[in-house]
N, C-alpha and C positions, 0 to 999 in steps of 0.2 A: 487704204482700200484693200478688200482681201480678196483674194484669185485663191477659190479650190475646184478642181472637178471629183468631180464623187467618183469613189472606189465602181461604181455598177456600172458608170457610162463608157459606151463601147469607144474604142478609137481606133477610127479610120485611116490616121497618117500613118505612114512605112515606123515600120518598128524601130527604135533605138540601137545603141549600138551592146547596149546592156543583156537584151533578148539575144540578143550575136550571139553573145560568149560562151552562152551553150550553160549557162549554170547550175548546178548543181538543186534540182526543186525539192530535194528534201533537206537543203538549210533551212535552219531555224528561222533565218531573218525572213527567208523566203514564207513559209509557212504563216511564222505569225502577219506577215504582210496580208495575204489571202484572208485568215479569219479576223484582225483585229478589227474593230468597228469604227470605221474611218469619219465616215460621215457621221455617228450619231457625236463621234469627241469634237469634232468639227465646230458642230454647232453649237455644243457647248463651249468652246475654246471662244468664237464670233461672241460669245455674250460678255467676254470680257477685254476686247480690244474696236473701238469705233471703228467703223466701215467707212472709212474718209482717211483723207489726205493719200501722201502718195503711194505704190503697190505695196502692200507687206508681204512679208515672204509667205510662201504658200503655209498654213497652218500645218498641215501634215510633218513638214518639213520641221515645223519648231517641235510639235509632242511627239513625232520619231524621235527626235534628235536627244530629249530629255529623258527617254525609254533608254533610251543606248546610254547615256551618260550614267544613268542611274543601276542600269541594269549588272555596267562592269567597273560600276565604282570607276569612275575617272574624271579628271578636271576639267574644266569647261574647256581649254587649252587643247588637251588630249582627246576631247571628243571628235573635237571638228576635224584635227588633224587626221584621227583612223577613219572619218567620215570621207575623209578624200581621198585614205589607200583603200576600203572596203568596197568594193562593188554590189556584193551583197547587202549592204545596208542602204547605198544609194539604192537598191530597188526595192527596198523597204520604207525608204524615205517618198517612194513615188517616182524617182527621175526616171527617163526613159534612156539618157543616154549617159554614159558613164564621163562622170568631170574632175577634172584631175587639179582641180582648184579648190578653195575654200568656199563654201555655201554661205557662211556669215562670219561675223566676228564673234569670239567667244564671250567677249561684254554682253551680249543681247542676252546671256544667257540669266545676269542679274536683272533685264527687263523684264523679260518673263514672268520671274519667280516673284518680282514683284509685284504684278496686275493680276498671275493665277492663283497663288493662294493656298490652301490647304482646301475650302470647299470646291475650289474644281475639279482637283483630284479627288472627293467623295463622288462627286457625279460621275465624273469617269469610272470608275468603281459601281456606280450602280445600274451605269450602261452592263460594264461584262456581267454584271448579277443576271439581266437579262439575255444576255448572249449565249452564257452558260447556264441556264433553264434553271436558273434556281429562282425565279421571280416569273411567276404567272400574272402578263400582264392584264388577261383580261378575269382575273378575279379581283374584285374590289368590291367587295360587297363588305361594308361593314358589320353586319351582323354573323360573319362565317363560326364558326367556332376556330378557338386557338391552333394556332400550329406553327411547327418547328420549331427549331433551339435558337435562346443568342447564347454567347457566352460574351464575358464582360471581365476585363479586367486593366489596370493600368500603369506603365511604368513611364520612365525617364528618357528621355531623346538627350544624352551626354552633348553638349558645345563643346566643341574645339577649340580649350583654352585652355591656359597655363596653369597647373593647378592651385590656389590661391591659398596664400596665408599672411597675415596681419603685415610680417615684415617684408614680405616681399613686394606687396600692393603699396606701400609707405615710399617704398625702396622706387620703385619704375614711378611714382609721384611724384617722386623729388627730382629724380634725373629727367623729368618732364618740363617741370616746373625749370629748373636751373636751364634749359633748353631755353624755354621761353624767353626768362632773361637777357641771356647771350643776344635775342634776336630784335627785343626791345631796345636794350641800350646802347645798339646802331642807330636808333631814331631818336634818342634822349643824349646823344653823346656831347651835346653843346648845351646842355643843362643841368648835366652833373657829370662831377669835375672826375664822380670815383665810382668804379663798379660799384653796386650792392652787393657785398660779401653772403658767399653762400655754403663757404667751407665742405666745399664737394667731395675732397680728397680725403678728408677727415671720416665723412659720413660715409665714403666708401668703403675705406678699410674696417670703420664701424660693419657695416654691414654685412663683409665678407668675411671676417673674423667672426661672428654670430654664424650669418648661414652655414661654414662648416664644419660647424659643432655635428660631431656625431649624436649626441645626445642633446636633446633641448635641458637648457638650465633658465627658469620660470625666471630668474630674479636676474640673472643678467639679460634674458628675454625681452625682457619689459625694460629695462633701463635702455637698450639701444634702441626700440620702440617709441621711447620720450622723446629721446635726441629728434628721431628722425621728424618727430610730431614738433617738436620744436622747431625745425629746419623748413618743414613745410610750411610751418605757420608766417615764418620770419618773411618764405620765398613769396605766397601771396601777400603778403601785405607790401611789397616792394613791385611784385606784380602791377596790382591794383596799381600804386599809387604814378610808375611811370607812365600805365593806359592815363591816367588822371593828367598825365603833362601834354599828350598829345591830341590833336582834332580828329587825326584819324585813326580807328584803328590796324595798326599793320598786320594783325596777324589773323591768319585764314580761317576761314570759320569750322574747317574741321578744327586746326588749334585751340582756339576758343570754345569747343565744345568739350575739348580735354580739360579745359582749364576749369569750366564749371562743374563738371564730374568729379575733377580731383578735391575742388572744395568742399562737395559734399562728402566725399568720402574724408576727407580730414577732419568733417565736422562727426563723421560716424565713428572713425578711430580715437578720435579725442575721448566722446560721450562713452565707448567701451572701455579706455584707457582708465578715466574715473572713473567708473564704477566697477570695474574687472568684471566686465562681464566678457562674452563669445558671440553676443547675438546683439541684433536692432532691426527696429522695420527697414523691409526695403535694401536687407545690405547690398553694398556694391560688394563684387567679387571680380570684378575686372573694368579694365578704365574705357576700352576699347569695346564693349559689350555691358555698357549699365543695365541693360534691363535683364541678367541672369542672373536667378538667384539661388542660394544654396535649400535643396528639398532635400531634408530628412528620410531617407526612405526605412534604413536599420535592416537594410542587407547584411549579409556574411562577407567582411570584406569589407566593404564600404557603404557605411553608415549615411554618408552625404555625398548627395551627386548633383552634379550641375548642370540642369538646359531645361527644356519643356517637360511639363508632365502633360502627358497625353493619356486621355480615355479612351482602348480601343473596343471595338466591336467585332464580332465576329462571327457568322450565319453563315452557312451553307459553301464552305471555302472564300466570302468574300469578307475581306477587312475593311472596318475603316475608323481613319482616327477623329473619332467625334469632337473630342473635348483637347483642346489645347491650350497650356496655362501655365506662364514663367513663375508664376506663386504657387505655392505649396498648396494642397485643398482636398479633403477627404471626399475619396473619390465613392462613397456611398450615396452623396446627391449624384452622381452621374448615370442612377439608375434609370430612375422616372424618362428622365429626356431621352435617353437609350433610348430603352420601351418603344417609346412614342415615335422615334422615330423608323424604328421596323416597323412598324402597325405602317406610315407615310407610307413605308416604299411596298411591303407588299400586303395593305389591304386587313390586316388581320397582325392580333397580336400573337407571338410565341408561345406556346405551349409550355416551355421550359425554359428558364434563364439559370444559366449553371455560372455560378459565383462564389466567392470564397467566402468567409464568416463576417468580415468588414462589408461588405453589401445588404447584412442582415439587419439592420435599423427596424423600430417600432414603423416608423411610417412608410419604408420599404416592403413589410411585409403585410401591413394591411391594405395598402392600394393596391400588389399583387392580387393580394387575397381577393379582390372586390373584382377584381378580373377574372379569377381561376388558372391567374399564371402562377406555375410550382418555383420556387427556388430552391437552389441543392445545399440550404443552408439549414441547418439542425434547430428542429423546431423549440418552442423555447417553452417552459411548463414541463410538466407529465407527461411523458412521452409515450406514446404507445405500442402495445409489444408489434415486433413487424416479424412475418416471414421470413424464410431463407430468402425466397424468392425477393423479397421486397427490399431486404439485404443488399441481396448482390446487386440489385438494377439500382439500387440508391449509391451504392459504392461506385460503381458501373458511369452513373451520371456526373457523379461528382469528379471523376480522373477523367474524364471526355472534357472539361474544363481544361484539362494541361496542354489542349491544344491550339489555346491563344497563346499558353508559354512558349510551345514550339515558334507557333507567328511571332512571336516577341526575339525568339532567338536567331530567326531566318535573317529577320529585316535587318538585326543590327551586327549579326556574324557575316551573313552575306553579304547586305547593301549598305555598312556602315551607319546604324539610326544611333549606334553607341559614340560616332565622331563625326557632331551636325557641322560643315566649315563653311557655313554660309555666315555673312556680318553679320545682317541687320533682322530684326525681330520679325519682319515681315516674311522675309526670302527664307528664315532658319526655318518656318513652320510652313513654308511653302516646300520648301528642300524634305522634308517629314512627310508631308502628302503625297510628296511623289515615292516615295520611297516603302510607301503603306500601298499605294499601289500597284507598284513593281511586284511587289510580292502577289496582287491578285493574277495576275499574268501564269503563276502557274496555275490554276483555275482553269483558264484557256488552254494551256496546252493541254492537260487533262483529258477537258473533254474534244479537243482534235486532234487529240496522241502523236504530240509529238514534245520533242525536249528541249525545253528550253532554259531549265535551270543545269546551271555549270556544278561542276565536282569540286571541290573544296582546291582540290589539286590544279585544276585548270584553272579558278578562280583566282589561285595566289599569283598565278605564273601570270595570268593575263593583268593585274594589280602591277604587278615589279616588273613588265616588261619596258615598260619606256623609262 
């Protein structure tokens, strides 16, 4: 069951001890408490947790608490903890009276991210669109003529994981697998007379002698590679065959979910191994995280990165990450549904979509065309002679684009979107959406002038302070 009282209703009990303290009403937390839109996230939050059973904590209480978390980069741990020395954030949170205890356990904070999602942080985001007047709600007339800009463009959301190579994935496989083992043949020890040899100490020093190689050498590369492909081979089939003596199985079903991941990646290393190749559908690139996989982007630097590719959006200072997707995918389909989905929120499609040359497809530009939406992509044919003037405002439109790259650099220099450390595929793009709208929050302060984003300098020191 959910208890909130809306931000507008008056209250009549004696003030808390919070109003006492005499606080300071041009903090941040203070301010944004006043303008954020309490009630409308409210109700969108109610659409995704049933109104039954026992009290849930007041909803304010859980999307303050994920503002703050997100906002200064810190772990679920460390949130709750300065939740209960800040007083300023307790009155941002809504409490009246200051409580020098913990509000919740920092585990609810994997609840959350699992029932909210990445679309309820689009909706939160479309609330502040309204909040901060860049969405006239009572224009809806579908026949308006076009207006305003999107810009559109897409990068990588990095997973916080080890960064992965053939013998290193082989290597934490094996010493998985030989775990298992160990913990089987407690249960099989009156059915076979002799471990299953696994030659651990072999395949270590194997390993360790490769890994620090300064320079990779292909051909011993690949020979310690076999071995270890050998060894894992040897270790599931010894696996399998002691599950095979027993009625139950003993081992816990996170184990068992390593064990069927590591198979399939032995059956991936194997299938690269014959045929020297780098690639296969579907690679695993961590045992702990099967579902990330390696996207191609061919950056300066690094060529292949690892976590979601997100499609963002970007209108009138509000972001959002449309398109989320662990596979690789040429984000020039992510136009149309864009499109479409600004025309949803404010009634009318965009006058201008500034994108880069990969957005410029035959069937992108003729379903613009059929609209009379411009793209700031270089027309294709015979070009026609252009003015100065038409010049510079075409140059003009097309660098107004670099400021999804700026959004792109805020979220992941600021708020971490470059080290997602959420587990599981649901929370990591749940973890993403809030973090896409963290960043619309400076929007709000904007237009109720005040500051709420930190200095670089104050940023770092508030990161490495605990």
């Amino acid at each position: 069951m959910i208890q909130y009282t809306s931000q507008f209703q008056l209250k009549f009990e004696e003030f808390g001890n919070l109003c006492q303290m005499k606080l300071d009403q041009n903090n941040r937390w203070i301010k944004l408490a006043y303008h954020f839109p309490w009630d409308d996230c409210v109700k969108i939050f109610s659409e995704y947790f049933p109104d039954m059973g026992r009290t849930a904590i007041n909803p304010r209480i859980v999307i303050g608490s994920l503002i703050i978390k997100h906002k200064l980069c810190l772990s679920d741990e460390q949130t709750v903890q300065i939740i209960e020395e800040n007083p300023y954030m307790q009155f941002f949170l809504g409490l009246d009276d200051f409580v020098t205890e913990p509000l919740f356990s920092p585990s609810l904070f994997v609840e959350w991210r699992k029932k909210l999602g990445n679309d309820a942080f689009n909706k939160f985001s479309d609330v502040l669109a309204i909040v901060c007047g860049a969405k006239d709600e009572g224009n809806k007339k579908s026949d308006i003529e076009n207006k305003g800009k999107l810009k559109l463009d897409a990068t990588v959301a990095d997973q916080n994981i080890t960064s992965p190579n053939d013998l290193n994935l082989l290597n934490t496989a094996r010493e998985k697998t030989e775990t298992m083992i160990d913990t089987l043949f407690e249960h099989v020890r009156d059915q076979l007379e002799v471990k299953p040899r696994t030659y651990r100490k072999v395949a270590r020093e194997k390993y360790l002698a490769e890994s620090k190689k300064k320079q990779v050498n292909k051909k011993t590369l690949r020979r310690v590679i076999r071995y270890h492909l050998n060894c894992l081979d040897r270790n599931i089939k010894n696996i399998n065959m002691m599950l095979d003596m027993l009625e139950e199985n003993p081992l816990r079903h996170k184990t068992l979910r390593e064990f069927w991941i590591i198979q399939t990646l032995n059956d991936q290393q194997r299938k690269m191994y014959d045929e020297k190749s780098n690639s296969c559908p579907d690679r695993i690139v961590s045992i702990s995280q099967p579902y990330v996989r390696p996207i191609v982007r061919g950056k300066a630097g690094r060529k292949v990165e690892f976590g979601t590719k997100l499609g963002l959006t970007y209108a009138n200072g509000i972001a959002k990450a449309e398109t989320l997707s662990w596979d690789a995918y040429n984000e020039n389909a992510d136009l149309i549904p864009h499109v479409e989905s600004y025309k949803v929120l404010y009634g009318y499609y965009p006058e201008l979509v500034q994108v880069d040359k990969i957005y410029g497809s035959n069937k992108n530009r003729t379903w613009c065309k059929e609209r009379n939406i411009r793209l700031t992509v270089v027309e294709k044919g015979k070009k026609a002679e252009l003015t100065e003037y038409q010049k510079r405002k075409r140059k003009k439109e097309y660098n107004e684009r670099n400021q999804v790259e700026g959004k792109f650099g805020q979220a992941k220099q600021g708020y971490g979107l470059n080290n997602i450390k959420a587990k599981l595929s649901n929370t990591s793009q749940s973890w993403i959406g809030a973090i896409i709208f963290i960043t619309n929050l400076v929007k709000l302060a904007e237009i109720y002038d005040f500051k709420f984003l930190l200095s670089e300098e104050t940023l770092f020191k508030t990161i490495h302070i605990f």
